[in-house]
VMD Tcl script that builds the backbone (N, CA, C; Angstrom):
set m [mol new atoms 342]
animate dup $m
set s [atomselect $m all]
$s set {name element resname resid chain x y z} {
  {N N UNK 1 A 113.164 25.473 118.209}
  {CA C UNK 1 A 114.550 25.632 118.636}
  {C C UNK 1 A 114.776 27.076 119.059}
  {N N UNK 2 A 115.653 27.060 120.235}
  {CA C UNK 2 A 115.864 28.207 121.217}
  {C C UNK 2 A 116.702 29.232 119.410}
  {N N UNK 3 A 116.872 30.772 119.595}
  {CA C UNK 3 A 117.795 31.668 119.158}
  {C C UNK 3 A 118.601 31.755 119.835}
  {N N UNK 4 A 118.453 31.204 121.050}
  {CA C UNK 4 A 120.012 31.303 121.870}
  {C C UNK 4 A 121.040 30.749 122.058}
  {N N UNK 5 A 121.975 31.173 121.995}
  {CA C UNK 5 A 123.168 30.066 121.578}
  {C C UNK 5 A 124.071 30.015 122.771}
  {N N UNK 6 A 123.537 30.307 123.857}
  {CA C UNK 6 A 124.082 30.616 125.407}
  {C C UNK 6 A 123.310 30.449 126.350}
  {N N UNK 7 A 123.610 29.727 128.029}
  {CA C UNK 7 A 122.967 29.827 128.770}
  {C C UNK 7 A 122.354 31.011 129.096}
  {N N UNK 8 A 120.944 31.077 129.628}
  {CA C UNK 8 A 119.878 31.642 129.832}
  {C C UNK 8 A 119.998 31.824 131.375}
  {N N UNK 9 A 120.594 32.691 132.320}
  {CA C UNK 9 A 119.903 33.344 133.454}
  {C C UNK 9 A 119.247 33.672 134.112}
  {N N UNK 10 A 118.310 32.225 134.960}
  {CA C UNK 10 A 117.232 32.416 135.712}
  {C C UNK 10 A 117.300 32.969 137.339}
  {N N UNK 11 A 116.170 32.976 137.531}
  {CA C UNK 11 A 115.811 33.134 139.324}
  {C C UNK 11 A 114.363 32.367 139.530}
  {N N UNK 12 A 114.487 32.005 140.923}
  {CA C UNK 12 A 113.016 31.193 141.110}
  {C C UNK 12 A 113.597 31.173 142.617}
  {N N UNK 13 A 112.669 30.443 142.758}
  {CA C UNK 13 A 112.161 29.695 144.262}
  {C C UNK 13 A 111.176 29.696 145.352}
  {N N UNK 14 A 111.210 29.259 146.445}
  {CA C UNK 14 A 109.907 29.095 147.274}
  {C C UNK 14 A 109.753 29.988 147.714}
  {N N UNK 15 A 108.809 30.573 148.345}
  {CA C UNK 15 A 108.004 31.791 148.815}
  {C C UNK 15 A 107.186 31.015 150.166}
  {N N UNK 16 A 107.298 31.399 151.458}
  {CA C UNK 16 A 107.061 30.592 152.494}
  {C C UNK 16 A 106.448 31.766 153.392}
  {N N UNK 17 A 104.887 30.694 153.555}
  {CA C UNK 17 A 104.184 31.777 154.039}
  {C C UNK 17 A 104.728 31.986 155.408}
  {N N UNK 18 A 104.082 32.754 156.690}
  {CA C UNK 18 A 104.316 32.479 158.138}
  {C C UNK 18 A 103.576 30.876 158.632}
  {N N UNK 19 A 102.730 30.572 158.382}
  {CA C UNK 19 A 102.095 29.104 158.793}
  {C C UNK 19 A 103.506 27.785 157.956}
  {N N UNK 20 A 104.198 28.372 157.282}
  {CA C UNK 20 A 104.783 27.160 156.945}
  {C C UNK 20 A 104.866 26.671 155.032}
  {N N UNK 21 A 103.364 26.890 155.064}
  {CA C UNK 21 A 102.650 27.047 153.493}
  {C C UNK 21 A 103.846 27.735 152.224}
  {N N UNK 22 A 104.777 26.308 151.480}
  {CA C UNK 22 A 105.218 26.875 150.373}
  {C C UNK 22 A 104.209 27.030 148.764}
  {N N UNK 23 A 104.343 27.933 148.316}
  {CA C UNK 23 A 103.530 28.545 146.756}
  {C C UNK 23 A 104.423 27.826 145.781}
  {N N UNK 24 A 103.766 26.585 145.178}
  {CA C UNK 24 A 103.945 26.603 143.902}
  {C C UNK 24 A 102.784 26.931 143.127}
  {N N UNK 25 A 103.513 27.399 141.721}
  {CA C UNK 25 A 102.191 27.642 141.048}
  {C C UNK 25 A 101.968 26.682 139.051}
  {N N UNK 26 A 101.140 26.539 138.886}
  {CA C UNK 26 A 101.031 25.450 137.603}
  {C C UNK 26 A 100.867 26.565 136.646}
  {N N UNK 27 A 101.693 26.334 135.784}
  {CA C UNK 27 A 102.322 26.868 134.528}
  {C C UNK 27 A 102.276 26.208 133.141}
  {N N UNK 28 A 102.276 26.453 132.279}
  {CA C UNK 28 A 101.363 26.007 131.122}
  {C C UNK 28 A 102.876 26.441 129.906}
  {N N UNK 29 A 103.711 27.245 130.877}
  {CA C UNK 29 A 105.074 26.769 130.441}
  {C C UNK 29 A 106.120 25.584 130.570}
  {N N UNK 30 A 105.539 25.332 131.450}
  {CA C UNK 30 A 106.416 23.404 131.733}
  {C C UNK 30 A 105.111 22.700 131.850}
  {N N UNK 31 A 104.839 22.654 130.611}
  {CA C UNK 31 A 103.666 21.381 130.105}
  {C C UNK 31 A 102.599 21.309 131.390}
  {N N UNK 32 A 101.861 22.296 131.746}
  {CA C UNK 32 A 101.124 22.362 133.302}
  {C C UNK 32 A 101.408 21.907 134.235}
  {N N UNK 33 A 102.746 21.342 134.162}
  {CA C UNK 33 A 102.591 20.924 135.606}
  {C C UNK 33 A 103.242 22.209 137.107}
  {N N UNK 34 A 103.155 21.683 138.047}
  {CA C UNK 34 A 103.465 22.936 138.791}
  {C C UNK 34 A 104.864 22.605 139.318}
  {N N UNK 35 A 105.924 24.670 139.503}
  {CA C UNK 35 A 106.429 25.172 139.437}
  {C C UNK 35 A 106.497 26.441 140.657}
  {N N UNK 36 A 108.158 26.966 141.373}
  {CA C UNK 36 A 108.055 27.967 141.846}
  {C C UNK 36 A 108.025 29.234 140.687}
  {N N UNK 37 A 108.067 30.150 141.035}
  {CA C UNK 37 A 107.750 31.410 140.181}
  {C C UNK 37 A 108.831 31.534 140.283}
  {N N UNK 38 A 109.152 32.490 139.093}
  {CA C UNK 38 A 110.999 32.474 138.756}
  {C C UNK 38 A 110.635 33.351 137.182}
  {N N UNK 39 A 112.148 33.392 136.719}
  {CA C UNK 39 A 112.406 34.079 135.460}
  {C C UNK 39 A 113.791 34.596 134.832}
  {N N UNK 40 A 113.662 34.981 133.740}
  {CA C UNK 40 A 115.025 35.285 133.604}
  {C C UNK 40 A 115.244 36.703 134.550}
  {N N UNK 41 A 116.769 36.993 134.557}
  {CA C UNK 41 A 117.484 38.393 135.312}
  {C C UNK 41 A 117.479 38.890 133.773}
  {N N UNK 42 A 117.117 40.220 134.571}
  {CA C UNK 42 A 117.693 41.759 133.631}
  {C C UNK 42 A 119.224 42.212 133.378}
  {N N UNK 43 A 119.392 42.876 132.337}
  {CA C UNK 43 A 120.685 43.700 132.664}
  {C C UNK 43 A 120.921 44.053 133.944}
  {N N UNK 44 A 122.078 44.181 134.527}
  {CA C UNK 44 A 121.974 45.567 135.842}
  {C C UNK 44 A 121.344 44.599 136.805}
  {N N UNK 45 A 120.755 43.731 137.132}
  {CA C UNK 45 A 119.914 43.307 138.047}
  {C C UNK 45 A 120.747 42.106 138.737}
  {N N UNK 46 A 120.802 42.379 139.972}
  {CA C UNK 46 A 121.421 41.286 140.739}
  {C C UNK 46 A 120.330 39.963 141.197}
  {N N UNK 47 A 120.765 39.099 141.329}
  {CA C UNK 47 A 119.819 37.665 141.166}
  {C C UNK 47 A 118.696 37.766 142.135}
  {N N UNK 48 A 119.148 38.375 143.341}
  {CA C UNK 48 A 118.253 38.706 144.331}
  {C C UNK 48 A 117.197 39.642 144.192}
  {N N UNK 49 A 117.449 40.723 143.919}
  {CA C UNK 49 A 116.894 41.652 142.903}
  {C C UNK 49 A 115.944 40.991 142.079}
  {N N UNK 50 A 116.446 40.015 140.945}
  {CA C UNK 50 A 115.423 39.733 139.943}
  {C C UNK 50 A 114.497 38.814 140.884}
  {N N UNK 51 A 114.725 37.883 141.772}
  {CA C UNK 51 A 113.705 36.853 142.573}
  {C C UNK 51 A 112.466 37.981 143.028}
  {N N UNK 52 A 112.843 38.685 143.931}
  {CA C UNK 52 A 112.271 39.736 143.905}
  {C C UNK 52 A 111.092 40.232 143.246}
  {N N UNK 53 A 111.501 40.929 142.234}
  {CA C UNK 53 A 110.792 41.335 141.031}
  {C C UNK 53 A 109.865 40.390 140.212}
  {N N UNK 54 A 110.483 39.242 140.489}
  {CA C UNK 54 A 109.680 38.594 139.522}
  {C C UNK 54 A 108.578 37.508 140.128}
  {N N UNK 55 A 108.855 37.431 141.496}
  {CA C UNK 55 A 107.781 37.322 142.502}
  {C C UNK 55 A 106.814 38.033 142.222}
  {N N UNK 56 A 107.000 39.739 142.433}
  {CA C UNK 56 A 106.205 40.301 142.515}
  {C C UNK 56 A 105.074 40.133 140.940}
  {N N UNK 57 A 105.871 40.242 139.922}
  {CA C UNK 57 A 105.325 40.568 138.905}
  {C C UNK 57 A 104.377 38.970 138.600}
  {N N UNK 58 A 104.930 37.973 138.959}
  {CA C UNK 58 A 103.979 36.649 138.914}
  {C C UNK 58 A 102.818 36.406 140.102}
  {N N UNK 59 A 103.109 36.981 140.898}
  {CA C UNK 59 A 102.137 36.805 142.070}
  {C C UNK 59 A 101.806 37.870 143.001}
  {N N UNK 60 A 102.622 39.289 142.885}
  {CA C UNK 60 A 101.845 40.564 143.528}
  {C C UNK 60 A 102.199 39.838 144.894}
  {N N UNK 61 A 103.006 39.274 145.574}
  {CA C UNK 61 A 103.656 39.053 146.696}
  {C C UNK 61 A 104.732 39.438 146.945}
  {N N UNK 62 A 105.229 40.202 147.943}
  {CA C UNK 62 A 106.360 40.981 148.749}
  {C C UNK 62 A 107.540 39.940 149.160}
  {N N UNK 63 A 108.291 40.222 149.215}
  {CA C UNK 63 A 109.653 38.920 150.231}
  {C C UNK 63 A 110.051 40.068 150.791}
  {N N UNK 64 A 110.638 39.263 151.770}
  {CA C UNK 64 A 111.569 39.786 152.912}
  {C C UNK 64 A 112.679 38.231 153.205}
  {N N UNK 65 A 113.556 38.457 153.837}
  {CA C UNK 65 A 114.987 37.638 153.845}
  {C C UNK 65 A 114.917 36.741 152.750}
  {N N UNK 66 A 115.211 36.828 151.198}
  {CA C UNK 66 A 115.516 36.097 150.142}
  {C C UNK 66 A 117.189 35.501 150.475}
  {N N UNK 67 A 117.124 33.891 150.559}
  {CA C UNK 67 A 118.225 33.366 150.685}
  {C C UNK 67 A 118.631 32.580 149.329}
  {N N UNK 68 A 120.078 32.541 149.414}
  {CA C UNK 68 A 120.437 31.806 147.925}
  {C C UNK 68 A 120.048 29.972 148.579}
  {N N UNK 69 A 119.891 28.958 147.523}
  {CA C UNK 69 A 119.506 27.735 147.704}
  {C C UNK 69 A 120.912 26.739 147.234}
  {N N UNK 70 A 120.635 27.308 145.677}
  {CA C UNK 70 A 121.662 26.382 145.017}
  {C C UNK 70 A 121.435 27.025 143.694}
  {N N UNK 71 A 122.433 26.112 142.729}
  {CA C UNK 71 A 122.224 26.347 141.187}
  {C C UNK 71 A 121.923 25.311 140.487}
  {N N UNK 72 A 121.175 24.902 139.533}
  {CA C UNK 72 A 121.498 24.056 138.855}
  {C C UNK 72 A 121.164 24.334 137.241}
  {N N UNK 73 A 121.696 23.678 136.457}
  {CA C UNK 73 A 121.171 23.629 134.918}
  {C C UNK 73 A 120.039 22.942 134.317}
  {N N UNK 74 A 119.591 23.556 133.311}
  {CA C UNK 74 A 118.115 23.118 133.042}
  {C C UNK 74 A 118.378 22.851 131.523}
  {N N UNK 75 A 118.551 21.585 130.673}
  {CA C UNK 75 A 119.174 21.573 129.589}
  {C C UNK 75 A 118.337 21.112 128.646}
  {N N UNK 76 A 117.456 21.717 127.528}
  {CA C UNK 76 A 116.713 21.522 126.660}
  {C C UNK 76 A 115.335 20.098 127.798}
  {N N UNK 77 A 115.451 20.846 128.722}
  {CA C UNK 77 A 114.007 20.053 129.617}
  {C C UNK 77 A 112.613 19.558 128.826}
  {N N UNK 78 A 112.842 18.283 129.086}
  {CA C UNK 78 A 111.348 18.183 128.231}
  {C C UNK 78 A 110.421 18.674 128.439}
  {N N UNK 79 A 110.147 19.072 129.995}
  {CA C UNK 79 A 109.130 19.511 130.472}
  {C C UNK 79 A 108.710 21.264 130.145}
  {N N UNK 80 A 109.906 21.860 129.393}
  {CA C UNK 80 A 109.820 23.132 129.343}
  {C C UNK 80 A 108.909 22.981 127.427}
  {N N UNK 81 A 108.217 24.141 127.716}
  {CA C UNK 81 A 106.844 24.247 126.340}
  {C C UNK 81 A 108.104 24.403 125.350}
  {N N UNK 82 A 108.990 24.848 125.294}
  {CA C UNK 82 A 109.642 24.752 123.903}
  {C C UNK 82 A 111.419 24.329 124.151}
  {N N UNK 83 A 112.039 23.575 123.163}
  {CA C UNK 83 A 112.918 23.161 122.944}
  {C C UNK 83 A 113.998 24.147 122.560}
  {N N UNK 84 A 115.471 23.622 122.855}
  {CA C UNK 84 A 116.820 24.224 122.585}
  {C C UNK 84 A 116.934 24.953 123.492}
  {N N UNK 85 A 116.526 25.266 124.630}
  {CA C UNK 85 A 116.830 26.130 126.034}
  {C C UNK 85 A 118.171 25.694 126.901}
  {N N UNK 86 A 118.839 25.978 127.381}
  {CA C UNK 86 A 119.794 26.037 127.969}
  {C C UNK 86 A 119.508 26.928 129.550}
  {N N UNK 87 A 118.999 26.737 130.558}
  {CA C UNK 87 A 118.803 27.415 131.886}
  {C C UNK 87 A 119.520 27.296 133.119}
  {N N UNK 88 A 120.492 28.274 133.201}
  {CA C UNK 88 A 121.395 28.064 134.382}
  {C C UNK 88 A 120.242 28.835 135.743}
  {N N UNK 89 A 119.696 27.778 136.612}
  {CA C UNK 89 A 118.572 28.482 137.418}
  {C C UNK 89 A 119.232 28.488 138.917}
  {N N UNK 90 A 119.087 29.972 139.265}
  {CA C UNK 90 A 119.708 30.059 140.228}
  {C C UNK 90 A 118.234 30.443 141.476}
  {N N UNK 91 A 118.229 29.300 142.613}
  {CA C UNK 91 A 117.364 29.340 143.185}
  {C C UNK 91 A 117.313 29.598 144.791}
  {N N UNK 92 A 116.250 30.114 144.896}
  {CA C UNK 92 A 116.059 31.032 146.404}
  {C C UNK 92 A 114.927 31.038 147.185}
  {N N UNK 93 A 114.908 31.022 148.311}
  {CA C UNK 93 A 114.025 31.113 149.406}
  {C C UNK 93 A 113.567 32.128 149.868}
  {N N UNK 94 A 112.307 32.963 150.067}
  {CA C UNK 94 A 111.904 33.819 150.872}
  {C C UNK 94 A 110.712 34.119 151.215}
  {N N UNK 95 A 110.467 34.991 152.826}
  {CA C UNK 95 A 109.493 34.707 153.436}
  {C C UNK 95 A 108.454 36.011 153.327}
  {N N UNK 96 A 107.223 35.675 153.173}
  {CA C UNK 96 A 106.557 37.084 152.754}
  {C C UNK 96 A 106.607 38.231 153.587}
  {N N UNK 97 A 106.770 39.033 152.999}
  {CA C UNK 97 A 107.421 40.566 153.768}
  {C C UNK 97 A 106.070 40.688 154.780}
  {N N UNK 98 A 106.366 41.293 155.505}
  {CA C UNK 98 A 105.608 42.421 156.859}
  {C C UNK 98 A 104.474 42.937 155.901}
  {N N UNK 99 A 103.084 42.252 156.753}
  {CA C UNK 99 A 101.701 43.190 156.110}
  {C C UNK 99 A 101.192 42.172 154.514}
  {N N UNK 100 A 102.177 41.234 154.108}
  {CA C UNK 100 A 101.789 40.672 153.325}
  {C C UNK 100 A 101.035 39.430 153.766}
  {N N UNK 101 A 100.103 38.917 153.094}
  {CA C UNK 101 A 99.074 37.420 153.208}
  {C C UNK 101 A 99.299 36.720 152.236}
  {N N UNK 102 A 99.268 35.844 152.398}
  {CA C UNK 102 A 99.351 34.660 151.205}
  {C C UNK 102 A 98.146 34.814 150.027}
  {N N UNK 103 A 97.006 35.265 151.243}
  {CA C UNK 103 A 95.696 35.058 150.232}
  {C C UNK 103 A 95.442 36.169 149.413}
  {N N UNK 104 A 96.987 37.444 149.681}
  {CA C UNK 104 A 97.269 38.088 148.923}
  {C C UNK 104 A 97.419 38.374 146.975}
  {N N UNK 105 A 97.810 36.975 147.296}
  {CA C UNK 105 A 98.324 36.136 145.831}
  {C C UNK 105 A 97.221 37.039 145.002}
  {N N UNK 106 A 97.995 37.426 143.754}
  {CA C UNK 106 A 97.433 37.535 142.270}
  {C C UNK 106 A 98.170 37.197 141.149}
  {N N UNK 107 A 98.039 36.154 140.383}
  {CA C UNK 107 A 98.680 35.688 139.329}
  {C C UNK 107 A 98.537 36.046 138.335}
  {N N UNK 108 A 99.569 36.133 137.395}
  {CA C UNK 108 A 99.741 36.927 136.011}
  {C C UNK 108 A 99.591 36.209 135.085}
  {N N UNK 109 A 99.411 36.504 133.966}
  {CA C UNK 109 A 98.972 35.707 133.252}
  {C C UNK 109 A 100.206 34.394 132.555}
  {N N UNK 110 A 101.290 33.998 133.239}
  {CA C UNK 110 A 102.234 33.062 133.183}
  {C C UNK 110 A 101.322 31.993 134.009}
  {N N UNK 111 A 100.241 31.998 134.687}
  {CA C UNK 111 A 99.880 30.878 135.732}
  {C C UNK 111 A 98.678 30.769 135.814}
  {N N UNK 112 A 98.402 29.663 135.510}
  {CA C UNK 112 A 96.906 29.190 135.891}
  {C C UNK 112 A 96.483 28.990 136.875}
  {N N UNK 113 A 97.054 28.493 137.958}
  {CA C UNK 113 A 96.314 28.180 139.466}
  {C C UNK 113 A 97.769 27.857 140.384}
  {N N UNK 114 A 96.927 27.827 141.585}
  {CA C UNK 114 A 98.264 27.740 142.734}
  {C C UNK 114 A 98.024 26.722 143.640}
}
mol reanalyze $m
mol bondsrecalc $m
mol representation Tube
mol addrep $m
């Protein structure tokens, strides 16, 4: 059971190469199956901002034009590795920045394969 007694503040979404090619990646946090890269926001950090960041930090890939998608809630998901979560996930689109490659990709240790 979550310590949190409040929705949780995510970011995620697709990452679209120039050929078309969207990145999901399989995560061993939602029971392996595969997932865009995402995470919670920081203090101070605007949602765009955190997509951003947390791109980078899961996959060492750049964005350029990050668009908002939608929102939705993620409510004690079975599929998520642990129970009592509450995830308001706010999700986004963007295309890999100038000078970046897909085959760029390096995954952190949140991801097993892509």
């Amino acid at each position: 059971m979550s310590d949190y007694h409040y929705p949780i503040a995510t970011v995620g979404g697709l990452i679209i190469a120039p050929d078309g090619d969207i990145l999901l990646v399989k995560s061993h946090k939602w029971t392996g199956g595969y997932s865009v890269p995402g995470g919670k926001i920081d203090y101070g950090e605007t949602r765009e901002q955190a997509f951003g960041r947390e791109v980078q930090e899961e996959t060492g890939l750049g964005l350029k034009n990050i668009k908002y998608l939608m929102t939705i809630d993620c409510i004690d998901s079975p599929e998520f590795w642990k129970t009592g979560y509450h995830f308001v996930m706010h999700e986004y689109s963007g295309v890999l920045a100038d000078g970046v490659r897909k085959e760029d990709i390096a995954l952190n240790e949140e991801h097993e394969e892509y």
